[in-house]
C-alpha positions, 0 to 999 in steps of 0.5 A: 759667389754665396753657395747654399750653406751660406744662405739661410734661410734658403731662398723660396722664390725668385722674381715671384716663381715659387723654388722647390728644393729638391735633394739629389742624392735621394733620387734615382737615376736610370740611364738616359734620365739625368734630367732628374738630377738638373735644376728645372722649371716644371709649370710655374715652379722652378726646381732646384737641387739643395747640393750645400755646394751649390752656388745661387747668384741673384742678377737683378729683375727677377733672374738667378744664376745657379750653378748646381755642384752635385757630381753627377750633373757635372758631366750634363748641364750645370749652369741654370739661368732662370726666373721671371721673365714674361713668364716663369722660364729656366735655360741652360748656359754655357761656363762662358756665360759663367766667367762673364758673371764672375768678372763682369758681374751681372752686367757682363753676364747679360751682355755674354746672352747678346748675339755678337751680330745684334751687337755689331748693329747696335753698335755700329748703326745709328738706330736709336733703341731698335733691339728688341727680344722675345724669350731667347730671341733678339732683333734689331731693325736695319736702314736698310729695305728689302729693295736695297739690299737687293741691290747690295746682294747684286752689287756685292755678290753679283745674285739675287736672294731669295725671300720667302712668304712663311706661316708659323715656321719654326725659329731655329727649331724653337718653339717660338715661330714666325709668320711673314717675309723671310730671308736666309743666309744674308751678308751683314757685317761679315755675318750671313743673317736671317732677315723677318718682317711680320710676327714672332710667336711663342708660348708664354711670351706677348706676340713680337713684331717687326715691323717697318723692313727687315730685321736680323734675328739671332738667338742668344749666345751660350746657350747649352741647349739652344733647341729646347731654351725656354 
């Protein structure tokens, strides 16, 4: 895993974002403003601490791991995932995703951001090539329409669930929102899953839609800061 002061020069940018490098011991801190301390994308920049320690893991497609070693960060966020995705986009991991890396490599570090739900279906259904993913957001298409599994619902729990007609609601209080049918809290392989069919919007991102029946939707695992992700 190559720390900064094994690298030089030090990288300038990542799958085309531009890297500014900050050093940390230089900038005050009140409390309540740790951010400041903290690997960052700030518009089309990304920002990141030159703490010599600190490790920078390149995964392929544009993307780094970055583990920022500066003490005061460690009781915060440490572990940045970041780079060029449909746009410039930094979030926060959790040390699982860290370990999946160190063992796995960079293949097992992007399976350990798959929700366990998204894997049972692609593992289990047969359904060619049916996830797909905005940002920090994965569905995968079921066999299923919303009739059948109505009647799973009634069969399996002997009661109706309801489905909702949303416009622009809020996904897990992201910034990515949704527009169309919604259903809450569904049993699916031992999982209860938010169901959607329509379009999933966000910032930055190309419209998804999902289309065709309902889908599970689940947001990526070992995310240290779901609610405000990239």
């Amino acid at each position: 895993m190559p720390h900064l002061y094994e690298l030089r020069p030090l990288p300038t940018e990542v799958g085309g974002v531009p890297i500014v490098w900050f050093d940390s011991s230089k900038v005050e801190v009140r409390k309540g403003d740790e951010l400041k301390l903290l690997a960052r994308r700030e518009k089309g920049n990304l920002h990141l601490p030159i703490d010599p320690e600190s490790v920078f893991i390149p995964l392929g497609d544009g993307k780094i791991l970055f583990i920022n070693d500066d003490y005061r960060a460690r009781h915060h966020r440490r572990y940045s995932f970041c780079g060029m995705d449909e746009s410039p986009f930094h979030v926060f991991v959790e040390e699982k995703a860290v370990d999946a890396c160190k063992i796995g490599g960079p293949e097992g570090f992007f399976e350990s951001l798959v929700p366990q739900i998204i894997k049972e279906l692609r593992d289990r259904l047969d359904i060619a090539d049916s996830y797909v993913r905005q940002g920090d957001w994965f569905a995968n298409r079921l066999p299923f329409s919303w009739e059948e599994i109505k009647q799973f619902m009634r069969l399996g729990r002997g009661k109706e669930f309801g489905i909702e007609e949303v416009k622009k609601g809020s996904l897990g209080g992201t910034r990515h929102h949704f527009t169309g049918r919604l259903a809450r809290e569904v049993p699916i392989f031992g999982w209860d899953c938010l169901l959607l069919e329509g379009v999933v919007s966000a910032p930055d991102h190309s419209d998804l839609v999902l289309s065709g029946g309902p889908h599970a939707v689940a947001q990526t695992a070992n995310l240290a800061d779901p609610e405000n992700a990239d």
